[in-house]
C-alpha positions, 0 to 999 in steps of 0.5 A: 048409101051402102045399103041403098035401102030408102028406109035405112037413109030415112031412119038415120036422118030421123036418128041424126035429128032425134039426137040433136034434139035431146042434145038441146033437151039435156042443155035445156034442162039446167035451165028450165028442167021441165021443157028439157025433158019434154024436148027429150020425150017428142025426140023419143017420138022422133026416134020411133023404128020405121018399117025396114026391108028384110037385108040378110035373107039366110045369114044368122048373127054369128054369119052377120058377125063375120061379115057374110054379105048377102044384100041384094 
């Protein structure tokens, strides 16, 4: 919510179940690796960056580094 951007809420929840299916890939995967490695690939999938809005409009990294808030 910091951001109020929609698009950064939407990739985190995508961030947040793409990790719990590999989590559940990589637990698999000592029991039948091949199924293990197919729920860590269609996590991959998952976990694709979506379109973003622009946040910083002139801050560089060393501005964004030292905390420069230009968000609209």
């Amino acid at each position: 919510m910091r951001t109020g951007f929609l698009s950064y809420r939407k990739g985190v929840i995508k961030g947040i179940i793409a990790s719990t299916i590999v989590l559940v890939g990589i637990f698999v995967t000592y029991i039948n690796m091949s199924f293990g490695l197919l729920l860590v690939l269609i996590a991959l999938f998952i976990n694709q960056k979506g379109p973003r809005e622009r946040v910083f409009e002139d801050a560089n990294t060393m501005d964004r580094l030292l905390g420069k808030t230009d968000i609209q």
